[in-house]
C-alpha positions as CSV (number, residue, x, y, z in Angstrom):
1,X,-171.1,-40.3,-14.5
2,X,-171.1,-37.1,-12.1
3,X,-172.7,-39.2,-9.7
4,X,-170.5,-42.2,-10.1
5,X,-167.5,-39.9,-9.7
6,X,-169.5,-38.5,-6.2
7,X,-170.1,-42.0,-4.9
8,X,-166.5,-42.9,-5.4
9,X,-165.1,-39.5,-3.5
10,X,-167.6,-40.4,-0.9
11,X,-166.9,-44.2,-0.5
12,X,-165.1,-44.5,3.1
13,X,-163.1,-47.5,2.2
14,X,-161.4,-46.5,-1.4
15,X,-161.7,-49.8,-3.8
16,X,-157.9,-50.6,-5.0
17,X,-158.8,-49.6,-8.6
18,X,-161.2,-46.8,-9.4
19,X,-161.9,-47.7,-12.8
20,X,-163.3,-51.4,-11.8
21,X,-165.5,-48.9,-8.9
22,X,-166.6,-47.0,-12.0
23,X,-166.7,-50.0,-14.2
24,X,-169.4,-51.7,-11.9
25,X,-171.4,-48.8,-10.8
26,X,-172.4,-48.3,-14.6
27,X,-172.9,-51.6,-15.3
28,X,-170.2,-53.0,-16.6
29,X,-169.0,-55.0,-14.1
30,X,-165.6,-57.1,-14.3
31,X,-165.8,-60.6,-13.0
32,X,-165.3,-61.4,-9.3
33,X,-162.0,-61.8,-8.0
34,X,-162.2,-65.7,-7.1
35,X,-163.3,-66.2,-10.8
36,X,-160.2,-64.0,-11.9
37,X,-157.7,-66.0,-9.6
38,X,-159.2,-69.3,-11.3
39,X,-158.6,-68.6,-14.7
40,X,-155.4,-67.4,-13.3
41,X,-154.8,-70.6,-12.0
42,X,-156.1,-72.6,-14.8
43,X,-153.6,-70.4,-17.2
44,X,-150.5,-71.2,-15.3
45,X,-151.7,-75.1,-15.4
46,X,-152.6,-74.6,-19.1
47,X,-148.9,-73.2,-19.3
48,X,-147.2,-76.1,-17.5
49,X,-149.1,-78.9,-19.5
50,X,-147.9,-76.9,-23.1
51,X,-144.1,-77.3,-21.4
52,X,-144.7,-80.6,-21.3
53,X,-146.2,-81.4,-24.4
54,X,-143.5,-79.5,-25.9
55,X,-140.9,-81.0,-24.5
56,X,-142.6,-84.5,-25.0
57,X,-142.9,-83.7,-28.7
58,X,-138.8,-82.8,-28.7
59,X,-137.9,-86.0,-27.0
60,X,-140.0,-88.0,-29.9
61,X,-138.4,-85.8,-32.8
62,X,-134.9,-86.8,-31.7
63,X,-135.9,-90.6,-31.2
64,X,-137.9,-90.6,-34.6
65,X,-134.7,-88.9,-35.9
66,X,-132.4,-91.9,-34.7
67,X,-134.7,-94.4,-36.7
């Protein structure tokens, strides 16, 4: 860990975050950045399509209603 810490002190360019500096340089590595702005990606379309389905499913609850 005392060397981790070193390596970081040392490091010329500072990462943004120095626990994912720490997190890979003992092994336990967070995913890339292009993977995390994926999932990000595929949460906010995950998010959109539950709005829809939601809203679908209101729009049939009232018509079923009607009948």
């Amino acid at each position: 860990l005392f060397a981790v810490l070193v390596a970081l002190y040392e490091e010329p360019e500072k990462p943004n975050s120095a626990l994912d500096f720490l997190k890979h340089h003992l092994g336990a590595s967070a995913p890339e950045s292009p993977e995390i702005e994926a999932l990000r990606l595929e949460v906010a379309e995950m998010k959109e399509k539950y709005e829809a389905v939601l809203e679908e499913n209101k729009k049939l609850k009232t018509k079923v209603k009607v009948y």
